[in-house]
Backbone as a ProteinNet text record, in pm:
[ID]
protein_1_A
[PRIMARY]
XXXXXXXXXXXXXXXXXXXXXXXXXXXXXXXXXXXXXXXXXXXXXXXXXXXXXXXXXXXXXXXXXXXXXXXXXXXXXXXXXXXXXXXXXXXXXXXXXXXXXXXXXXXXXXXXXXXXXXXXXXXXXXXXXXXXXXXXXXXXXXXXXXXX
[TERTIARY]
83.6	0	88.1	202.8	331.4	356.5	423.2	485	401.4	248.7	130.2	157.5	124.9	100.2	254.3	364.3	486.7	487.1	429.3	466.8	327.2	226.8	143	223.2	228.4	312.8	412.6	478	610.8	526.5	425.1	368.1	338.3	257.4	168.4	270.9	412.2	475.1	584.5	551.4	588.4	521.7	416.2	335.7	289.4	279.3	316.7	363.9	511.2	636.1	691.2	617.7	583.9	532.8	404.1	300	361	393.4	477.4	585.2	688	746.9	729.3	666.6	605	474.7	424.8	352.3	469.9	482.7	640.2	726.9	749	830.1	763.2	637.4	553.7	539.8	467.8	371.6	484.4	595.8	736	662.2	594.3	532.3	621.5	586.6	652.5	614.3	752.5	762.7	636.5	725.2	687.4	504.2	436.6	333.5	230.5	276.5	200.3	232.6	346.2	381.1	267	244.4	186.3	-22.2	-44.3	-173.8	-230.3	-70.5	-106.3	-112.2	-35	-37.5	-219.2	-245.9	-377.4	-481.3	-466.9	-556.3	-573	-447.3	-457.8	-512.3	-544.6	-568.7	-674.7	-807.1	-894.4	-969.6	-951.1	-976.2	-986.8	-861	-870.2	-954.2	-1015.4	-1088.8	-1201.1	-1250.5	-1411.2	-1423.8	-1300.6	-1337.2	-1370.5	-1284.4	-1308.3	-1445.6	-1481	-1599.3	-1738.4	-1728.8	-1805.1	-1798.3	-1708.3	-1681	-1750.3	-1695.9	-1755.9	-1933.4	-1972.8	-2094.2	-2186.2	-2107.3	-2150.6	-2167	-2070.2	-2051.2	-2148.7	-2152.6	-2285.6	-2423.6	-2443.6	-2558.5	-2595.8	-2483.1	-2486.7	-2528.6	-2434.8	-2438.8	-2564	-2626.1	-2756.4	-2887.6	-2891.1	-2941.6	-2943	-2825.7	-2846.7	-2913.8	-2828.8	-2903.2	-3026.3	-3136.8	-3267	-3332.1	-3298.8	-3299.4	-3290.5	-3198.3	-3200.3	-3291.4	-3294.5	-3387.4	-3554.5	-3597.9	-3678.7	-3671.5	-3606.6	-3614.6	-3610.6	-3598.1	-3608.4	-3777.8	-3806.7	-3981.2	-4093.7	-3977.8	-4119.5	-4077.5	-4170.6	-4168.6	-4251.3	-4249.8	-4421.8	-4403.7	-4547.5	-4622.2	-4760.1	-4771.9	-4886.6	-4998.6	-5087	-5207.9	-5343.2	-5451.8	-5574.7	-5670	-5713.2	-5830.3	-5941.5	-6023.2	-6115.4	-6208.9	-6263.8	-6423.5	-6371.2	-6289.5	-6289.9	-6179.9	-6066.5	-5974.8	-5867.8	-5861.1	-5782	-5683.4	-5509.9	-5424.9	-5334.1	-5307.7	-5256.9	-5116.4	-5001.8	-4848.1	-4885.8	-4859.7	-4843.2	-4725.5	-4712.3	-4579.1	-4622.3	-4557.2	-4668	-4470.5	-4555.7	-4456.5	-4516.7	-4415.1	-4410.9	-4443	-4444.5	-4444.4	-4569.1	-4697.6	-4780.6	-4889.9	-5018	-5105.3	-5144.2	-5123.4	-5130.7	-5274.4	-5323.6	-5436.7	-5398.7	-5495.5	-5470.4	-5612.9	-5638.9	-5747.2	-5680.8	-5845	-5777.5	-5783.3	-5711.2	-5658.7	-5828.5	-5851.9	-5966.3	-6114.1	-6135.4	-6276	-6241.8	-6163.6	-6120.5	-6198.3	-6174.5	-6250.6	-6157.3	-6154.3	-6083.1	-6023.3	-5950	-5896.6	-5755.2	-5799.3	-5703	-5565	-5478.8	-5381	-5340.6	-5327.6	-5316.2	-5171.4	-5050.7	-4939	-4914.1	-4889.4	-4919.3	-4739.2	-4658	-4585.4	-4574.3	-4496.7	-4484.2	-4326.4	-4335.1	-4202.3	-4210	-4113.4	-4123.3	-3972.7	-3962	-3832.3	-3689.7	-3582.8	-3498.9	-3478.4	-3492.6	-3424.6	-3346.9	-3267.7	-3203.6	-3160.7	-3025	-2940.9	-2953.5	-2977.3	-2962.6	-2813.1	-2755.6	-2589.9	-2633.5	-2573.8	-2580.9	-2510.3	-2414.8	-2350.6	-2464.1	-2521	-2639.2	-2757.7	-2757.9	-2868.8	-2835	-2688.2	-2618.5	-2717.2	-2788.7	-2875.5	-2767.1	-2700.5	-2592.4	-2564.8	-2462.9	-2419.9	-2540.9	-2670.6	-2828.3	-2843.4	-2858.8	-2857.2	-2709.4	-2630.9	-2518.9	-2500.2	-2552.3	-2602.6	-2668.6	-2839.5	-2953	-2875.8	-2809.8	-2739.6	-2670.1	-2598.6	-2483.2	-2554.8	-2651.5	-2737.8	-2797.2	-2872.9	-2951.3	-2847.8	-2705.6	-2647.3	-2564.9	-2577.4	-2550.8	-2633.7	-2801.7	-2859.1	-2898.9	-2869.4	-2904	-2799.2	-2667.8	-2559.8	-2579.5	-2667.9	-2708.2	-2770.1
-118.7	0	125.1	145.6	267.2	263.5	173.2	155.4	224.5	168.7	234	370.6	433.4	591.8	644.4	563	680.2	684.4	554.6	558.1	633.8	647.9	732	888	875.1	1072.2	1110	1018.4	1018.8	1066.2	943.4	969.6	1104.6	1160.9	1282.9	1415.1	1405.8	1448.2	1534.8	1396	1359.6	1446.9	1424.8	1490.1	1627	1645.3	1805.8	1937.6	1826.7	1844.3	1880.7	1801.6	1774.4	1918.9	1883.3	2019.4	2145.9	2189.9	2264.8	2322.8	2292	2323.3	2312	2276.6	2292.6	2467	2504.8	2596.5	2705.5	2671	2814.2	2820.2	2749.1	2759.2	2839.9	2749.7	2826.5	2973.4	3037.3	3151.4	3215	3170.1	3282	3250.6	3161.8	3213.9	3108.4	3190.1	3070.6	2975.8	2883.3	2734.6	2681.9	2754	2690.4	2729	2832.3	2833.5	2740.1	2708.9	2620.6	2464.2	2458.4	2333	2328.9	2391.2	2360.3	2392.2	2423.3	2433.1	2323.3	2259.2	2104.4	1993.2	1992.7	1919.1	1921.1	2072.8	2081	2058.9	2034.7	2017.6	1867.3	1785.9	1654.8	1605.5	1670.3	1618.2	1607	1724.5	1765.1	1656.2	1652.1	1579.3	1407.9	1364.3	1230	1217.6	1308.7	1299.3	1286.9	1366.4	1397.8	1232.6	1212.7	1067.9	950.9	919.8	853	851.8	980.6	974.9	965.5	969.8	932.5	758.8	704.9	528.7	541.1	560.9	512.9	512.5	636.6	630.6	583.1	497.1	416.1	278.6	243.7	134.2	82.3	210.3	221.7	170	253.1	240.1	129.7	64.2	-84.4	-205.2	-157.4	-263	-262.6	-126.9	-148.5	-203.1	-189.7	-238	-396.5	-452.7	-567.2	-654.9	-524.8	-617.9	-609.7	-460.8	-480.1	-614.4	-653.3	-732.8	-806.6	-898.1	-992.4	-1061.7	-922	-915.7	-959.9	-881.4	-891.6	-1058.1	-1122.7	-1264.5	-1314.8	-1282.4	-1396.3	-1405.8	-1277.1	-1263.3	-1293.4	-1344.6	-1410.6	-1555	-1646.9	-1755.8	-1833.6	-1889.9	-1992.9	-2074.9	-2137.6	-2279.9	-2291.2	-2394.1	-2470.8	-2500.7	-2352.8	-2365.8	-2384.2	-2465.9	-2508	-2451.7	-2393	-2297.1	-2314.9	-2217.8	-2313.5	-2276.7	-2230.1	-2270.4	-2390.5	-2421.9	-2503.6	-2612.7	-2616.8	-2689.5	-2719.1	-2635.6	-2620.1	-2617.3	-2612.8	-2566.9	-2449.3	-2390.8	-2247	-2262.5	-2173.3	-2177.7	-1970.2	-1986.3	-1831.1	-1791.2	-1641.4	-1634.9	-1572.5	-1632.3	-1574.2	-1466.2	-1387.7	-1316.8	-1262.9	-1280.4	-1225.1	-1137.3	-1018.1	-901.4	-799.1	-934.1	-851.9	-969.2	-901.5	-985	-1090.5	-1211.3	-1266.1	-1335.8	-1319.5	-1328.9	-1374.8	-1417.3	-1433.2	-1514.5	-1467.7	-1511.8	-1663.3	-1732.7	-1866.6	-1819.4	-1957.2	-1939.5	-2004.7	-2106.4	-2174.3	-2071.7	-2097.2	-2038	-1819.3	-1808.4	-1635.6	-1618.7	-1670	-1626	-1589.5	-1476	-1466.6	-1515.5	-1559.4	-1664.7	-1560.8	-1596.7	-1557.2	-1663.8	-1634.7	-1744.1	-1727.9	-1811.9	-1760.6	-1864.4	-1797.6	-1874.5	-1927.1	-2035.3	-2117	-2147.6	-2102.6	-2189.5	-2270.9	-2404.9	-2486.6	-2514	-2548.4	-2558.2	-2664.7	-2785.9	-2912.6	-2926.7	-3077.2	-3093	-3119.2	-3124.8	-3186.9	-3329.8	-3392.3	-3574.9	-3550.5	-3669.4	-3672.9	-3830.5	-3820.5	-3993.9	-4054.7	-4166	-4284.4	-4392.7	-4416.6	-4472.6	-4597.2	-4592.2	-4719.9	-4850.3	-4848.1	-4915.6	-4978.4	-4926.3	-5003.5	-5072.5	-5040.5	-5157.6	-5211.1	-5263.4	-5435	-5465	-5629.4	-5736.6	-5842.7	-5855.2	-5998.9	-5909.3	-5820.7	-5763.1	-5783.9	-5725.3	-5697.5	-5877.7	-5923.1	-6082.8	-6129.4	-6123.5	-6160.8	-6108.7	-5972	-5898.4	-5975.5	-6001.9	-6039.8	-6239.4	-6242.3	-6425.5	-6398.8	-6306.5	-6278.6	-6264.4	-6174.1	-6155.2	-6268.7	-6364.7	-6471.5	-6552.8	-6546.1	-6629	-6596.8	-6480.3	-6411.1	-6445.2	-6420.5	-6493.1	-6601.8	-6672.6	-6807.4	-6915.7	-6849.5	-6842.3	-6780.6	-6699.5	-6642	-6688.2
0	0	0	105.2	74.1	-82.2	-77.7	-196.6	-368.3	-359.2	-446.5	-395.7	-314	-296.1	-307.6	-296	-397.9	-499.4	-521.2	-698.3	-791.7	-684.8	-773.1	-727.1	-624	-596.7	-714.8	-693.4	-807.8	-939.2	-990.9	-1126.8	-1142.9	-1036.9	-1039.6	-1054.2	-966.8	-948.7	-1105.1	-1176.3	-1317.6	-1448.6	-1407.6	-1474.5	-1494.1	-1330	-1337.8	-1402.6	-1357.2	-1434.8	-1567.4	-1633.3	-1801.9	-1847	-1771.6	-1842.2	-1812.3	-1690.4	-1585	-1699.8	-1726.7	-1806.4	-1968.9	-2000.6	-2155.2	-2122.3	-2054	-2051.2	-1986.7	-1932.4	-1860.7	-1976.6	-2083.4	-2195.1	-2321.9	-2311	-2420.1	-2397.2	-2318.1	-2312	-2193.5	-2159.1	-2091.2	-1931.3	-1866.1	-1719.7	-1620.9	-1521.6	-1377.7	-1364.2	-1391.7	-1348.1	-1186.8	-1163.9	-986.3	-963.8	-1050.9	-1010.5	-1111.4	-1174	-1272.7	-1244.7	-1204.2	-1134	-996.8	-943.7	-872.2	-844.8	-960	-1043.3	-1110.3	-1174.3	-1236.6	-1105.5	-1046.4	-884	-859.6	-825.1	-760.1	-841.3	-969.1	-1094.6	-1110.2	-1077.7	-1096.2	-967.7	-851.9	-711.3	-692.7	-768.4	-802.1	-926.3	-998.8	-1091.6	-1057.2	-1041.4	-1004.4	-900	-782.8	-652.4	-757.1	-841.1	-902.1	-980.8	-1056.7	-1128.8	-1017.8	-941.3	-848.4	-735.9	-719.8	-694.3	-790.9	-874.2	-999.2	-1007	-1002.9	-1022.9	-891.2	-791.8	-637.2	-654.3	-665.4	-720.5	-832.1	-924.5	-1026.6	-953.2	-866.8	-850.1	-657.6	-619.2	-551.3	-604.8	-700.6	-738.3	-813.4	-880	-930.7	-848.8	-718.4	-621.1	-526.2	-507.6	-493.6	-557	-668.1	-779.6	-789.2	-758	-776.6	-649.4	-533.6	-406	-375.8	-427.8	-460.3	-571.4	-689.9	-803.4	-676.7	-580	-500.4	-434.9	-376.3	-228	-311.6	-461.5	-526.6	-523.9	-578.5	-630.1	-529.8	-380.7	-269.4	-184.1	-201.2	-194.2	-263.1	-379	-495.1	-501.2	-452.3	-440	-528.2	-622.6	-658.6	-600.2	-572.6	-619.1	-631.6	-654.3	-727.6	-614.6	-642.2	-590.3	-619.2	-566.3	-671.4	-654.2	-728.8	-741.3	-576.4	-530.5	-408.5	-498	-563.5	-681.3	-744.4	-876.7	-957.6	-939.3	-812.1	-826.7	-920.7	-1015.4	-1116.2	-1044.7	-1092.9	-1040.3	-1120.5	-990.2	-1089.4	-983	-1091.2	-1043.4	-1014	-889.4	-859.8	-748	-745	-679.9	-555	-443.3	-314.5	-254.6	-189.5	-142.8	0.4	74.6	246.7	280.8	179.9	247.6	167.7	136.3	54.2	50.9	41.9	13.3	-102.2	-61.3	-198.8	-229.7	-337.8	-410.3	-519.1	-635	-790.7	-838.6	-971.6	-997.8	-1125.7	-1095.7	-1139	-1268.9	-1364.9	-1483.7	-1596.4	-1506	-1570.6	-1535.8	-1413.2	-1401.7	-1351.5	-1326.4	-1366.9	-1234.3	-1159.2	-984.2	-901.7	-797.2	-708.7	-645.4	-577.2	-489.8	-387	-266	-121	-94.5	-81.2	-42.6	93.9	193.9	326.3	345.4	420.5	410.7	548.9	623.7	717.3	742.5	894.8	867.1	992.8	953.7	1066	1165.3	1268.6	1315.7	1326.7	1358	1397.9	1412	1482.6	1551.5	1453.1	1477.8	1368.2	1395.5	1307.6	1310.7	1316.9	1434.3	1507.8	1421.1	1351.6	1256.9	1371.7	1368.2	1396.7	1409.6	1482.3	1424.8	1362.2	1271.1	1168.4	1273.7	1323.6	1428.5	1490.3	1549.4	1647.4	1575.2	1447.8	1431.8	1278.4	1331.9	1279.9	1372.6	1310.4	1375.5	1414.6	1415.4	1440	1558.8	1563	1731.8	1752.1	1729.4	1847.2	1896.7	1777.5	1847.7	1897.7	1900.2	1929.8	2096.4	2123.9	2291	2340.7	2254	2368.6	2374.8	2325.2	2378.9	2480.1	2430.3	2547	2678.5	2699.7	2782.1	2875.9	2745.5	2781.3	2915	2821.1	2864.4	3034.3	3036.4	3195.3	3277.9	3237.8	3319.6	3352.9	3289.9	3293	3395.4	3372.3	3470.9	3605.2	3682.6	3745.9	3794.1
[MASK]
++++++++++++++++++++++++++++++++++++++++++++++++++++++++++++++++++++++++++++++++++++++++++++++++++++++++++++++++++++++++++++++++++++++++++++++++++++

């Protein structure tokens, strides 16, 4: 990161320079004040471009994260008419009332979205239900008590 900001100073520095003395040569004027006009001209400038990209790239990146946010609230499926039972593919979304009229009989229809919680399954170890160990235990077993 040092290393980038000398070598852009240097560049800028460079450039200055260039113009700086090609205009103090041309038209007879002071070096040192035009040298330092091109300095404040290039400091100026590159700030305005850069804030122009920053703000392109704002507004891009908002854009897409609206477009996102859009495609995660529109959901379909396949709901059946309550007059005719038809089935219609519609896109229900969270944050809005969803309705749609059927495709066959053109009737109103309410969609009401229901959700459920329930527990997580819980694997099973494959280990424990080998049947040879399970019978191979309840003998072993048999055979403790029977000794007993």
């Amino acid at each position: 990161m040092f290393k980038q900001i000398i070598l852009s100073l240097i560049k800028t520095v460079a450039v200055a320079t260039a113009l700086s003395l090609i205009i103090s040569h041309a038209f007879s004027l002071v070096f040192l004040d035009w040298f330092l006009v091109c300095i404040a001209a290039q400091f100026i400038m590159f700030y305005m471009w850069n804030s122009f990209l920053e703000y392109r790239l704002n507004v891009a990146r908002e854009r897409e994260e609206t477009e996102r946010i859009t495609s995660f609230m529109e959901q379909g499926v396949d709901a059946i008419c309550a007059y005719c039972n038809a089935s219609n593919f519609i896109p229900i979304k969270l944050d809005d009332d969803n309705e749609f009229n059927c495709t066959e009989c053109n009737k109103d229809n309410s969609v009401y979205v229901d959700i459920t919680i329930a527990q997580k399954t819980q694997i099973i170890d494959k280990q424990s239900l080998n049947v040879s160990s399970y019978v191979k235990e309840k003998i072993d077993a048999t055979k403790t008590i029977r000794r007993k």
